[in-house]
Each structure stands twice: as C-alpha cells, then as structure tokens.
C-alpha positions in Angstrom: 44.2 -98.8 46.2 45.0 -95.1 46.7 46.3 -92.9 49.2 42.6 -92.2 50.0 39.6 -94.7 49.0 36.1 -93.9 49.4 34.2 -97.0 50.3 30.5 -96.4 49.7 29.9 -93.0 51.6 26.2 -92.4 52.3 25.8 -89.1 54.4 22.2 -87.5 54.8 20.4 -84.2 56.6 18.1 -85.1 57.8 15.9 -86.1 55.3 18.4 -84.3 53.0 20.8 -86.5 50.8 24.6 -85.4 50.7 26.5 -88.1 49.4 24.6 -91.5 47.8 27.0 -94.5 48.0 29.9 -92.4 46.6 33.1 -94.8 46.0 36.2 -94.0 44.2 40.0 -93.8 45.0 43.1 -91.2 44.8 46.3 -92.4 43.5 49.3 -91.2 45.5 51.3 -88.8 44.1 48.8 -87.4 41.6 46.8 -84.3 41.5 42.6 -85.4 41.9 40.0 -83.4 40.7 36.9 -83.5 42.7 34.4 -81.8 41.1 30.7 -80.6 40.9 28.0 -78.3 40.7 27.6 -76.4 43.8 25.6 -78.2 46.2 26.7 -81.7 44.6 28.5 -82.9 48.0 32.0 -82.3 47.9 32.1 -80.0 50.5 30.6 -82.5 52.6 33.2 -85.1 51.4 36.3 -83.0 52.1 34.9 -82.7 55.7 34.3 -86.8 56.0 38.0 -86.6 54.6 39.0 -84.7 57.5 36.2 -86.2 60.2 35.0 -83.0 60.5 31.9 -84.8 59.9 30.8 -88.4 60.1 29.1 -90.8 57.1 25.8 -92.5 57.8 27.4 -95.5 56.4 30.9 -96.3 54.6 34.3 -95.2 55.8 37.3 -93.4 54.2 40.4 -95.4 54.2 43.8 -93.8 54.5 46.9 -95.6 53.0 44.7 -98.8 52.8 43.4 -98.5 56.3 40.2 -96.7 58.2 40.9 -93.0 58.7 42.5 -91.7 61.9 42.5 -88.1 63.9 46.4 -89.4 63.7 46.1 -89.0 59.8 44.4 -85.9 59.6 47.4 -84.5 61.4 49.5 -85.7 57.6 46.8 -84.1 55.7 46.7 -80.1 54.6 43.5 -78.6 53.9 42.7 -75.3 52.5 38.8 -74.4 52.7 37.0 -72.3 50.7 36.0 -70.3 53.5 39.2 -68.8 54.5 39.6 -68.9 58.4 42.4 -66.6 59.5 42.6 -64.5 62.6 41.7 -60.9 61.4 43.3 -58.9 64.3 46.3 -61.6 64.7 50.0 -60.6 63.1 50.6 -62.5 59.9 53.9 -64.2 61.5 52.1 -65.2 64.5 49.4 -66.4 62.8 51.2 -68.6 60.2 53.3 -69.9 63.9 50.2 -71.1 65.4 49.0 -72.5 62.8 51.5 -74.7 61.6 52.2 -76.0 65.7 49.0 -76.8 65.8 50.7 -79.4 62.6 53.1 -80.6 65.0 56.0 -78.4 63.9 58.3 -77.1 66.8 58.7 -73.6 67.0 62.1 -73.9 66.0 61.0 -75.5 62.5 57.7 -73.7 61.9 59.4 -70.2 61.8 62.1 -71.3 59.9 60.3 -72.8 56.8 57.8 -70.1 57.2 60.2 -68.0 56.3 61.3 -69.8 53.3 58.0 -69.8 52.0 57.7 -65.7 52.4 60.9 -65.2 50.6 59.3 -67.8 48.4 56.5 -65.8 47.6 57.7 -62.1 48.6 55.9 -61.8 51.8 58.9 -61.4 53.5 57.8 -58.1 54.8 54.5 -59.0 55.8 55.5 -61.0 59.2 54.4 -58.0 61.7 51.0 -57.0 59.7 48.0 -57.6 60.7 45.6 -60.0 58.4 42.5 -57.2 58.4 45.3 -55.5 56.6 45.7 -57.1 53.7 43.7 -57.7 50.8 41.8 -61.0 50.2 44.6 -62.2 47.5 47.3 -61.9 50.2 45.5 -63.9 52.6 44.9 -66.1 50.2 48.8 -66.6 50.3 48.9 -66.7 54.0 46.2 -69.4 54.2 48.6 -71.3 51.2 51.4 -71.1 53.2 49.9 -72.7 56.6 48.2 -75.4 54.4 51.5 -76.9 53.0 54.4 -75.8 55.3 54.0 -78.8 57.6 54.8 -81.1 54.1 51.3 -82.6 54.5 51.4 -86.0 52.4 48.1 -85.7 51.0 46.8 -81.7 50.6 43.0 -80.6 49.9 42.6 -76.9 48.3 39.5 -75.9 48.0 39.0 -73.0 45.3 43.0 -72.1 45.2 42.7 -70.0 42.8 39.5 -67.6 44.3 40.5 -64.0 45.0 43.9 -64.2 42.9 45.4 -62.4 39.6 46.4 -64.0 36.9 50.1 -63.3 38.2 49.6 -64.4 41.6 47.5 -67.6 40.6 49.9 -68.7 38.0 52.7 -68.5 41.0 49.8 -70.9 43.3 49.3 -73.5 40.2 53.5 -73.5 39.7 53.4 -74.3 43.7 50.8 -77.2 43.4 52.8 -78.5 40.6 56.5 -78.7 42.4 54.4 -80.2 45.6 53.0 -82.8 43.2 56.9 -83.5 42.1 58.2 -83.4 45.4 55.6 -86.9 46.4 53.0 -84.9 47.4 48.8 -86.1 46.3 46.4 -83.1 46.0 43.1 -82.8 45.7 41.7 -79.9 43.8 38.3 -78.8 44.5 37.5 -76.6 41.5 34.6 -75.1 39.7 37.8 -73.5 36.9 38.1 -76.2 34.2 41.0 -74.5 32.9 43.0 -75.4 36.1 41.5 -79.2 36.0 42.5 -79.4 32.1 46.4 -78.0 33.3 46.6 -79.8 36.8 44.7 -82.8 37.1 45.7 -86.8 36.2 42.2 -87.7 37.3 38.8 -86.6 38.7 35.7 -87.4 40.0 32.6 -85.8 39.4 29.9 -85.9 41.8 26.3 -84.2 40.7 23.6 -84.4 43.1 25.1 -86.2 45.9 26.3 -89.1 43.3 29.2 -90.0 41.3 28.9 -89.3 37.5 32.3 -90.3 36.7 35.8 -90.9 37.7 39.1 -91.9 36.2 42.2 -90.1 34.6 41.4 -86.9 32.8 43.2 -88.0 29.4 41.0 -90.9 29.6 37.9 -89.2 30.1 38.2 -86.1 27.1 39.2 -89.0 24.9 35.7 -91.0 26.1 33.7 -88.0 25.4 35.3 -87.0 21.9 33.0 -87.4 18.7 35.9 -89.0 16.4 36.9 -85.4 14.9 39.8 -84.5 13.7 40.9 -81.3 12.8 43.4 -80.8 9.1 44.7 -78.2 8.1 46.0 -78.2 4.7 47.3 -76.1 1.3 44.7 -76.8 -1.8 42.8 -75.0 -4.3 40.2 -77.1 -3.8 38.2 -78.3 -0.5 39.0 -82.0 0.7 36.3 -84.0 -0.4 34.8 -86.7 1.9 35.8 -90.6 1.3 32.9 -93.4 1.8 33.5 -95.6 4.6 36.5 -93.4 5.8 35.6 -89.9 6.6 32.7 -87.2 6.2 33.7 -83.4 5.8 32.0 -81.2 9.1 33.7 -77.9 8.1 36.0 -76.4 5.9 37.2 -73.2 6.3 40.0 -71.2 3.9 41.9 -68.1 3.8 44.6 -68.0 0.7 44.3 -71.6 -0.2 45.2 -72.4 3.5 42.4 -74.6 4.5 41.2 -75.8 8.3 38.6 -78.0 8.4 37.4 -80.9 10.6 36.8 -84.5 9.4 34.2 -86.6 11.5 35.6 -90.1 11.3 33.3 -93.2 10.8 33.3 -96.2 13.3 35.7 -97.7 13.4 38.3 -96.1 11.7 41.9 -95.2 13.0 43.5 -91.6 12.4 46.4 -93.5 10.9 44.0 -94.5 8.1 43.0 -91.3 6.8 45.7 -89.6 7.2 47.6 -92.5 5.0 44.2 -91.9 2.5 45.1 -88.3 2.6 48.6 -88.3 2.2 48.1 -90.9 -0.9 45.6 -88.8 -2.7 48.6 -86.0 -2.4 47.0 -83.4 -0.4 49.6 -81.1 1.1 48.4 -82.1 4.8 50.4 -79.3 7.3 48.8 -80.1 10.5 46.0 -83.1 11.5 45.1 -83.7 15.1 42.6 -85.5 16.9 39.7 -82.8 18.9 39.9 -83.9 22.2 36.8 -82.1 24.0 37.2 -79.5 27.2 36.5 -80.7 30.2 34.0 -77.3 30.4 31.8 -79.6 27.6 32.2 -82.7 29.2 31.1 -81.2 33.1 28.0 -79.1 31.3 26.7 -82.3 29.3 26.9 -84.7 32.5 25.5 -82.2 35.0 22.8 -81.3 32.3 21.9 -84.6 31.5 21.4 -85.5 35.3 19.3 -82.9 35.9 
C-alpha cells in the first residue's frame, strides 16, 4: 500500500477509452514516474488524482482510504498548462494562491518570501506575470505548487520552458522535497530526468499499463546481459565457450573497450574471475544497464 493506490481505474469519452483498468501504487516518500506517449492517459489520471474528473469504475485511495476533496487540499499539483493570472502582481498572485491551501495570510507571505530569496525572485513581488518570461512563471507556478508543504506533489512537465541553469535549480528542489518526507510524482516525457529522479514508474501506453515497478529494477529487466571491459592487451580478448561471446572490441594504443554478451546463466563474477585468471590486465568491467529512452521506445513501439 502507498500513499496513492490506483484500484482498477476505467475512464471513457464517450466511446473514447482513457484509462483501461489501470492499477498500480506510489510509495510514500519516493519520487514516481508516470509516464507515456502523449495521449496515453495520464493527464486524465492526474485529474482522477485530484477529482477534477471522475472514473467510470475503480477509485483512487489516499493513505489507504477512498480519496477526499479534504485530501486534495494535502496534495500540490503543477499542470502542464500553466494557469496564472496574467494581469495579477506576482506577490499577490503567489498570496492567493497559497490561501486558497489553507495558509493564513500571515504564513503564506512569509514562506513565500523564503522561497523568492530561495530562488532570487525577491524582486519580482510587485511585477506583473504578463511581464515575465515563460521560465519565470514557471518558478512562480513552482513556488505556489509546494509552499503549502503538500504531502504528496504532482509536476507535470517541470522542466518545460527552463535553462539548463534554472532546471537544474527545479530538479535540486524536487530532490530536497523528496528528503524532507515529501512523495512526487513526475509526469515527464525527459528520460534523462526519470533516469536522475525517479525510484519507480509506471508507464501507461494507450490508456493501459505497460509496466510499473522501481526504475533500477526495470533497466536491469530490460538489459541483454552485456558487459562493457575495458582493458590493456596487444591482443583482442578472445570469447570463452559457455562463458562469454565478444560483441565489439574497440582499441586505441593497446587500450581496448569492448563489450562481452554473457550466456544464460552466467554471473559477472564468473567472467570476470575467467578474465582475471587468464591475466588480462582488466581496468574497468561493468554491467550495461539500458536507458530508460530504449526501454519507453521498445514498449510503446511494440504496443503499437
């Protein structure tokens, strides 16, 4: 049980599917992936998350318990469509929104103001929104997500409109939020960010699940038992019957890199012992874990 479990969510247009029997839960504490093809159905989660919207059939239980307005109020949510006030002040805008949290005045402007020192913005408070660019909404629309302390925040494309400077400072946020208790769900189509933030996913392709558990877990299951060596020799390693075959060798100055394709069965311990033995001068060997860019293009390919 998680701090959110999906319980065989069916939601349908019409004649149009959204979500086919889509179960899987989100660990406290943990940053969740929920990812997918555009049109897959996780926008339309995210808003049975937040009963924007209503399933057909199924429900959405919150700390082990059916979903309340009362627990959307603990939940921080961050669309892709950013929805700020154009012609309203920053500082009044950021106020409004976090009171319509449940902070008091009192509290809303002074952690408000935390987070501008925190991210610069200090000087921003009497600006209008239709003055700034789209990254520094961006921040705004950060800020009012999380400044309530939300036990359980969605962000939806974080990282959409921002530099690299200004997106690293949002991914060092989301990390310290994670640290402080906080679950996050990160709704991403950047497979970088799920490869550096997330401890599990879900994948959902054409309104269904494709896979879910923790990302180790899952780049592991989808590895083809390579390993890559690197090693000093005058001569090329030579495959071993039963323990490895040779894929590729590659050398510059004796310095070889090449990657070994494992037979069933077979630990890394062994042929690295079998290597060590024959006395090649092994510098680096590591197992090839694949990126979860392969992994999402092979199950969203093969489903369609």
């Amino acid at each position: 049980m998680g701090i959110i479990d999906v319980k065989n969510v069916n939601k349908n247009f019409g004649e149009k599917v959204a979500l086919d029997n889509v179960s899987f839960s989100i660990p406290q504490g943990k940053i969740f992936g929920l990812l997918g093809p555009n049109g897959a159905g996780k926008t339309t989660l995210i808003r049975i998350i937040n009963r924007i919207t209503i399933p057909n059939s199924g429900e959405i239980l919150f700390d082990g318990r059916p979903i309340t307005q009362r627990d959307v109020e603990k939940i921080g949510y961050m669309p892709e469509e950013r929805g700020l006030y154009r012609k309203m002040e920053v500082g009044e805008q950021a106020m409004f929104l976090a009171q319509l949290k449940g902070m008091s005045a009192r509290d809303a402007e002074k952690e408000l103001k935390t987070w501008f020192v925190r991210f610069g913005i200090q000087d921003w408070w009497k600006k209008k929104i239709e003055e700034l660019s789209k990254g520094m909404a961006q921040k705004v629309q950060f800020i009012t997500t999380v400044v309530h302390k939300p036990s359980l925040m969605i962000l939806d494309e974080p990282f959409s409109g921002f530099d690299p400077v200004n997106a690293e400072l949002i991914r060092n946020e989301i990390l310290r939020l994670k640290d402080e208790g906080a679950t996050i769900i990160l709704s991403t189509h950047n497979m970088e960010s799920v490869e550096e933030l997330c401890d599990n996913i879900a994948l959902i392709n054409k309104s269904k699940l494709v896979i879910t558990g923790g990302t180790d877990e899952i780049r592991r299951r989808y590895g083809n038992n390579n390993i890559e060596l690197i090693y000093t020799s005058e001569t090329p390693v030579q495959p071993v019957e039963g323990l490895f075959s040779v894929v590729s060798d590659e050398t510059s100055a004796n310095r070889h890199t090449a990657v070994l394709s494992l037979s069933e069965g077979v630990a890394n311990n062994e042929v690295l012992a079998s290597l060590v033995s024959a006395g090649l001068p092994v510098n680096s060997f590591k197992e090839l874990v694949p990126r979860m860019n392969d992994i999402f293009i092979k199950l969203v390919t093969e489903g369609a």
